[in-house]
C-alpha angles and dihedrals in degrees: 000000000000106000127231142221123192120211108190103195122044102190118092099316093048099059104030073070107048081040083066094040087064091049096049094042104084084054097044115012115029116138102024133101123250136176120209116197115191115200122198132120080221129081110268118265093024106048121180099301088058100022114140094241090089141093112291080216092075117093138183119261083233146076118253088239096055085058115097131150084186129104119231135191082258084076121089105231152134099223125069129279108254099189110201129166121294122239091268091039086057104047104037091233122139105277089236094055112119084221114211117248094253089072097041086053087055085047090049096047095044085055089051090059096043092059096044085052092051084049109110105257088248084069107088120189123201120186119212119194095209148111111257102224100183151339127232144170137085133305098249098032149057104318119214119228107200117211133207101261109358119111097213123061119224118238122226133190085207137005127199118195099221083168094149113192115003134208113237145209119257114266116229098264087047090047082055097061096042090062094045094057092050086053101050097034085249124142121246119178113188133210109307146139106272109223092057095051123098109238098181094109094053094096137215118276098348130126111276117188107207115182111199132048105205128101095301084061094051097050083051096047090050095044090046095049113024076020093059092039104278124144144188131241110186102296104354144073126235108206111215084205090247098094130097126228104257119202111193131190142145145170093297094026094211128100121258112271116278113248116266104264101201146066120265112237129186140023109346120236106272086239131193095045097122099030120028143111093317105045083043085056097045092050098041081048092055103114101218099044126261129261115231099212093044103036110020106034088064096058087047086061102047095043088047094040091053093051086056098055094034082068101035086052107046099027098038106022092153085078089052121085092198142035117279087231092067094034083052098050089042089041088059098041088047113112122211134348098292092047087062102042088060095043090050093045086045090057108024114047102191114082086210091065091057122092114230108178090183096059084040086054099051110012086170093047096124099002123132139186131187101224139357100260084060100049093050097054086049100053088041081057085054097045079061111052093043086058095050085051093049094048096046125089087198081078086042072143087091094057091058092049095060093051090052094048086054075053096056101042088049093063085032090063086061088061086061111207108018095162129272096278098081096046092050084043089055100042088050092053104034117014092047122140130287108278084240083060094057098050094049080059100054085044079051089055098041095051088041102235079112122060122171119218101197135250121291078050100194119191109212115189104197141143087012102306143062129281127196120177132158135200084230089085102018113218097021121122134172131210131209145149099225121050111192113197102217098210144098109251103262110251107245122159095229096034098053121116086215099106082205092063097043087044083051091053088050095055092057101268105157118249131191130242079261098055097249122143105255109225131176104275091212093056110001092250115158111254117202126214096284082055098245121148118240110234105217097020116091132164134191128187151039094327092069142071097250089056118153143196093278145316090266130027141160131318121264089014102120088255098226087192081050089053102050092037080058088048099045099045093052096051093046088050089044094058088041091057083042097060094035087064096037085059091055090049 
């Protein structure tokens, strides 16, 4: 009997797997059947998130060049580097371009294609286009994938959840308004993913609250100006009358960090020193748990914070008043924050050349202005500034921070579910929008189509509207009749729309305080509340708790999807071998 594997999922995650399966296959797999069923609704290698049904306005947050499916020395992994093209080496395209997501679908599916041909010819691959409802089966034995609208369930020897982004159930707070709107006859749009959501009912002309400034926010901004018939000339927007006034705020009320718009030189920080491999064990061996905030921030700091002088140092040294030799021996001895802080005034004069996560955190955090008008002229300031920095290789600090920060996310992953700050920290500093896109924003506010809102952003629905006001500017309030929340749906287990994951929940799989799917951090195996591993039951990707940046990243950056894609192939294809020989004896 050929044996079978089930991927549920066929975007990214899908096939960076499958792209490994292909690679372990000759040393642990070579001479036996398999059957590889793919389940989407969506083509293979896109998915839903870079399918080609989508605005050729929308672009990634990413060169071209900083795109790659393909493993590298740089991962940590027990199967073998497979290089393949980047983004921008595939498609022939300027390794700078912010490519649109039409193209990075294309990318995606060619790499599909390119896996499934590496693939031994007894590995077979069949593609359904099909909803996966449930799974079902014993824990030692065949497990039964159900499918939308097939009688007759597939069996499957293993299954491994690739979902992606899922779509969510409204929150309480989201459920509120909801209702309210209903009520009213106002327009709500949840979290979702942007390019999915009807904005027909957000009207010319007319106020749109829009809470959230990250990329969400960006996708909507483009579809409801170059979308609508805008365009832009130099500096400045040209409205086609058919777009609405936006006001955005959020918790921060700033933007995301533009992207970094030059080329890194020079010696690379020495990352990880202060978090890696060992600092992840010995908090993973502490017997009663460790706090994120208390134990594993401080090492955050200290390892970003090393990567930031490590470049000003050796790259700057004229705004340095010692040797980088004597500041690296006293930066590793310091203890504690304030220990630092003196040591970092004592050597670098200028406060600008310090790095203060906090201020980078929350830039508004104090901040007050005594009308709008004035508020708008001053984040606009700030738009500004953060672009010149971003586009200046004098602050190539930042660059190193960013590396440090991929650094940092790929231990982090080890801890499993350390809350959702870290993760919207992350995303803010290092996955902002394209710099064009910023300063399509600041042509947006000055031709008044963008208005911000300020950071604390509250949503009031009262007296038979919406109200958003900040203390950011104290006093000022805004009306409208629509409210758009800016955000992805968070991916909890009970709270998924995916009828396979709540069905997975009901059956005793483990979940975190935050709702996300628990897994086996060695080989991505569903654990269930008693914290056994399934056997046969494996899951990849944002909706559990070894979630990482993205199912692809940048070259010579350690990979940690990579990582667990390599982990997670070799021990399928080891229990596979396993059975196949079980079944001789």
């Amino acid at each position: 009997m050929r044996h079978s594997l089930v991927i549920v999922g066929a975007g990214p995650r899908g096939t960076g797997l499958i792209e490994r399966i292909a690679a372990n296959a000759p040393e642990l797999y070579a001479g036996s059947g398999l059957d590889i069923h793919l389940v989407d609704p969506h083509p293979p290698g896109a998915g839903r998130i870079w399918r080609a049904a989508q605005s050729p306005l929308l672009w990634m947050n990413s060169h071209a060049e900083d795109v790659t499916m393909f493993t590298d020395e740089t991962v940590d992994m027990a199967g073998p580097v497979r290089p393949g093209p980047t983004l921008h080496e595939w498609a022939g395209v300027d390794g700078r371009l912010f490519a649109d997501r039409q193209l990075q679908g294309s990318y995606l599916r060619w790499v599909h294609e390119q896996a499934v041909a590496d693939l031994p010819p007894e590995v077979t691959v069949h593609h359904h286009p099909r909803r996966a409802l449930r799974i079902g089966g014993p824990r030692e034995g065949r497990q039964q994938v159900w499918l939308e609208g097939r009688p007759r369930p597939l069996l499957a020897d293993l299954v491994v959840l690739a979902l992606g982004h899922l779509d969510a159930e409204l929150d309480d707070e989201q459920s509120a308004l909801a209702s309210y709107a209903r009520q009213h006859e106002l327009t709500h749009l949840p979290p979702d993913f942007t390019a999915d959501s009807d904005l027909s009912a957000l009207r010319p002309g007319e106020p749109v609250l829009v809470r959230g400034f990250g990329l969400a926010f960006v996708d909507l901004m483009v579809l409801l100006t170059e979308g609508r018939g805008g365009r832009y000339e130099g500096d400045a927007y040209v409205p086609s009358g058919r777009e609405p006034v936006l006001y955005v705020g959020s918790r921060r009320g700033v933007p995301y960090h533009a992207k970094i718009g030059y080329d890194w030189t020079g010696e690379r920080p020495p990352v990880p020193r202060f978090l890696g491999p060992a600092e992840i064990d010995e908090l993973l061996a502490r017997p009663g748990g460790f706090d994120f905030r208390r134990d594993v921030w401080p090492l955050v700091e200290k390892e970003l914070g090393f990567a930031h002088y490590h470049r000003l140092f050796t790259a700057h040294p004229e705004r340095t008043t010692v040797a980088w030799s004597d500041f690296e021996e006293k930066y590793a001895a310091a203890d504690g924050t304030v220990e630092r802080e003196a040591l970092v005034a004592s050597a670098v004069p200028d406060p600008r050349d310090r790095l203060d996560l906090d201020a980078l955190d929350r830039p508004l955090d104090g901040v007050r202005h005594a009308s709008s008008e004035e508020f708008q002229e001053a984040l606009r300031e700030y738009v500004e500034r953060d672009l010149s920095r971003r586009h200046d290789p004098a602050h190539s600090t930042d660059l190193a921070v960013f590396l440090a920060l991929l650094s940092v996310y790929g231990q982090l992953v080890r801890l499993g579910d350390i809350g959702s700050w870290w993760h919207g920290f992350f995303s803010y500093l290092a996955s902002g929008p394209p710099g064009p896109r910023l300063r399509q924003l600041l042509a947006l506010s000055r031709a008044g189509v963008l208005k911000f809102v300020g950071a604390d952003m509250a949503v009031r629905a009262e007296d038979g509207v919406f109200r958003a006001s900040s203390p950011t500017v104290p006093g000022a309030v805004v009306e409208a009749r629509a409210l758009v929340e800016a955000r992805l749906p968070e991916p909890t287990v009970r709270r998924a729309r995916d009828p396979l994951l709540r069905a997975l929940h009901e059956d005793g799989a483990a979940e975190t305080p935050d709702g996300l799917l628990r897994v086996d951090r060695a080989d991505g195996r569903i654990l269930d509340r008693a914290g056994r591993p399934h056997p046969r039951r494996f899951a990849l990707g944002p909706h559990t708790d070894g979630r990482t940046p993205g199912a692809f990243t940048r070259p010579r950056t350690g990979g940690p999807a990579f990582r667990q894609n390599d982990a997670t192939a070799r021990a399928a294809l080891t229990f596979l071998r396993a059975l196949g020989q079980s079944a001789a004896a």
